[in-house]
C-alpha positions as CSV (number, residue, x, y, z in Angstrom):
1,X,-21.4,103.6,56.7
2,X,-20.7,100.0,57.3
3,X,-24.2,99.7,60.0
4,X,-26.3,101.7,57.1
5,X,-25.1,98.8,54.7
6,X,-25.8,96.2,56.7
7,X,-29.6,97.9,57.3
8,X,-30.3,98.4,53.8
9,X,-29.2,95.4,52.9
10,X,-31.0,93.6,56.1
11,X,-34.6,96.0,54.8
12,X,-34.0,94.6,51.4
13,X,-33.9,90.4,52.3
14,X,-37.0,91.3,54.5
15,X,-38.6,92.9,51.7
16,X,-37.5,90.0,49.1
17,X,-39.0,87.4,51.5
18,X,-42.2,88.8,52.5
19,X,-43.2,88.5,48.6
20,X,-41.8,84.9,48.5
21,X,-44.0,83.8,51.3
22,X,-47.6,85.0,49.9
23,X,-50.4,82.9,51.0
24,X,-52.1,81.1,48.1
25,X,-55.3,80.0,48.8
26,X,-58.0,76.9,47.5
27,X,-61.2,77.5,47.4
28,X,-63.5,76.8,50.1
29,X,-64.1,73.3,51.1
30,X,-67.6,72.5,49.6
31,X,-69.5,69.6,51.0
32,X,-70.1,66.7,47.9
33,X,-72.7,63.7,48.5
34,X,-74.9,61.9,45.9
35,X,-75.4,58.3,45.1
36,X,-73.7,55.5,42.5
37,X,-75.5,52.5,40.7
38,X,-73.2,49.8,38.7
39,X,-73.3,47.5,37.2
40,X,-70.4,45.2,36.5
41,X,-68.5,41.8,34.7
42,X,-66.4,39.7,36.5
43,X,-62.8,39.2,34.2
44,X,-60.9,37.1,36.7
45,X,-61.5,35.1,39.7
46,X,-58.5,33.1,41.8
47,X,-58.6,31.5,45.5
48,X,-55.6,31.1,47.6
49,X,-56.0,29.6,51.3
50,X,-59.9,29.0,51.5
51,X,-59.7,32.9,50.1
52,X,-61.3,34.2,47.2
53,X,-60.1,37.2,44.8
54,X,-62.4,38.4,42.8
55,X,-61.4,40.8,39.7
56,X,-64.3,43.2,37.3
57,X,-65.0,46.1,35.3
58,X,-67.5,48.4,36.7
59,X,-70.0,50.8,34.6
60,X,-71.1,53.3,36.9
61,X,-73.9,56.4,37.4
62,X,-73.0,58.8,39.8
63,X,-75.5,61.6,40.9
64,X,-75.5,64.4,43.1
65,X,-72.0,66.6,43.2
66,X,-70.5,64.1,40.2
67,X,-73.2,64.2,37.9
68,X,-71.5,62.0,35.3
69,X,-70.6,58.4,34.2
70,X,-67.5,56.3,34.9
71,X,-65.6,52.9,34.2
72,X,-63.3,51.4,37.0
73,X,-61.4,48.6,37.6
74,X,-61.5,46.3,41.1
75,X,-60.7,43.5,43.2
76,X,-62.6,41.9,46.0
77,X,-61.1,39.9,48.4
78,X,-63.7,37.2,50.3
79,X,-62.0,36.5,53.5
80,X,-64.1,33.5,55.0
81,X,-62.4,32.7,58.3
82,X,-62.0,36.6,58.7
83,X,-66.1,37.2,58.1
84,X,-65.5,40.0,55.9
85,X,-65.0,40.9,52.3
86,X,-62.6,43.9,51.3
87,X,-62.6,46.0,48.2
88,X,-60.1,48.1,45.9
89,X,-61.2,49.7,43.0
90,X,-60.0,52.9,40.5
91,X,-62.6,54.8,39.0
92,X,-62.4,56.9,36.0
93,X,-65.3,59.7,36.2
94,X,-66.0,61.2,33.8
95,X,-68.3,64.4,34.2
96,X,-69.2,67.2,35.9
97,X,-68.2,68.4,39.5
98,X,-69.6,72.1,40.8
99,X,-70.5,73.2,37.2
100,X,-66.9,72.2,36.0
101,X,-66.6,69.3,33.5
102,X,-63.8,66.6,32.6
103,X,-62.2,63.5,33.9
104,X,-61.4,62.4,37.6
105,X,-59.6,59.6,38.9
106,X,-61.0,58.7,41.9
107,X,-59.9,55.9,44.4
108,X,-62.3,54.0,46.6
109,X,-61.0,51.4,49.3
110,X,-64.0,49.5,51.5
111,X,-65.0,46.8,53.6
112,X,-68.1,44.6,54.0
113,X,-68.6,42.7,57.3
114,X,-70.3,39.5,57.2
115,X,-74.4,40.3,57.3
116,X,-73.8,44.3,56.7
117,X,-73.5,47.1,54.3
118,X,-70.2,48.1,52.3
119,X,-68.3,51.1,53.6
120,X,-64.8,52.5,53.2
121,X,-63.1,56.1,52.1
122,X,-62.5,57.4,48.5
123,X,-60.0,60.0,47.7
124,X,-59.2,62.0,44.3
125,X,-56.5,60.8,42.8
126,X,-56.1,63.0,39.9
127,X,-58.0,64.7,36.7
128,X,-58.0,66.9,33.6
129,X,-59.9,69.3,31.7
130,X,-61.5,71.5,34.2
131,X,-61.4,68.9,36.8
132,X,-57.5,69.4,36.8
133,X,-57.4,71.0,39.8
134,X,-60.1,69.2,41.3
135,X,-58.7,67.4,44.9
136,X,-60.9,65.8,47.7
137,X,-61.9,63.0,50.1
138,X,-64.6,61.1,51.8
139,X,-67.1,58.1,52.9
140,X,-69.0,56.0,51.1
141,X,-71.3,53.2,51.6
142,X,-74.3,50.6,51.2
143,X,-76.2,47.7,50.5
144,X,-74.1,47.6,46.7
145,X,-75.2,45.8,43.4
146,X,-79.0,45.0,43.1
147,X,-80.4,47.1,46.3
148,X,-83.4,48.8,45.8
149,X,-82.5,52.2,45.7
150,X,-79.1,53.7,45.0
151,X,-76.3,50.9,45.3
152,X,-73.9,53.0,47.3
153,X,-73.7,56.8,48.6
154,X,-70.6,59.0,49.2
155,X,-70.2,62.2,50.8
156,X,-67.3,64.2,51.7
157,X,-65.8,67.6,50.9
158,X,-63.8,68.9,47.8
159,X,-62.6,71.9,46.7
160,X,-60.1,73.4,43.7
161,X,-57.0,74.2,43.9
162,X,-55.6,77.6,43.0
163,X,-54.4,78.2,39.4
């Protein structure tokens, strides 16, 4: 009696767990590229050590995957003795991503090497309306304010969450 106890009881925590550990899935991975031109005001500038910070509002136009508008915030740091120029800046999307629409918070973090073409990563940070469960990642790069052509491109790959 005691051994058929101990099985049920053993069938019934299997049975209890298997439902708890259901896969949940995102969708697929999609591959997102396009291009960005800004334009942009500088609010604050400050040197320190033969360094300068910049610090700007950006109005941007992305095309492509984000087909939309944006605002963002950043800092630039010109590093003479290091030859290089880095770059932080918070974008607020908003838009539509993959025939969804809403707001994104996207994060963008960059370099620019003496004589070359900006480049860095950006990252989803978070977002609402139907871009709520929006999450991804990628590259981005080039020439910046004033090429001819699109100032920067991006490409990497997003995809939605589950609900």
């Amino acid at each position: 009696m005691r051994k058929m106890l101990s099985a049920t009881l053993l069938l019934c925590m299997v049975a209890l767990l298997s439902t708890l550990s259901t896969p949940v899935y995102a969708t697929p991975p999609i591959t997102a590229s396009g291009t960005v031109d800004y334009t942009f005001e500088v609010t604050g500038m400050r040197e320190a050590d033969g360094n300068t910070f910049l610090y700007a509002i950006e109005w941007e136009n992305w095309t492509g995957a984000f087909e939309g508008k944006a605002e963002a915030v950043f800092r630039v740091g010109m590093f003479s003795s290091a030859g290089f120029w880095n770059v932080w800046l918070r974008s607020t999307f908003d838009g539509t991503v993959n025939g969804k629409s809403g707001t994104a918070v996207i994060q963008l973090v960059g370099k620019k090497p003496e004589g070359e073409d900006w480049y860095g990563q950006w990252v989803i940070l978070s977002g609402t309306d139907e871009l709520a469960d929006l999450r991804g990642r990628g590259t981005w790069g080039g020439p910046g304010f004033g090429a001819v052509g699109p100032d920067l491109w991006y490409e990497g790959k997003i995809h939605f969450k589950p609900d």
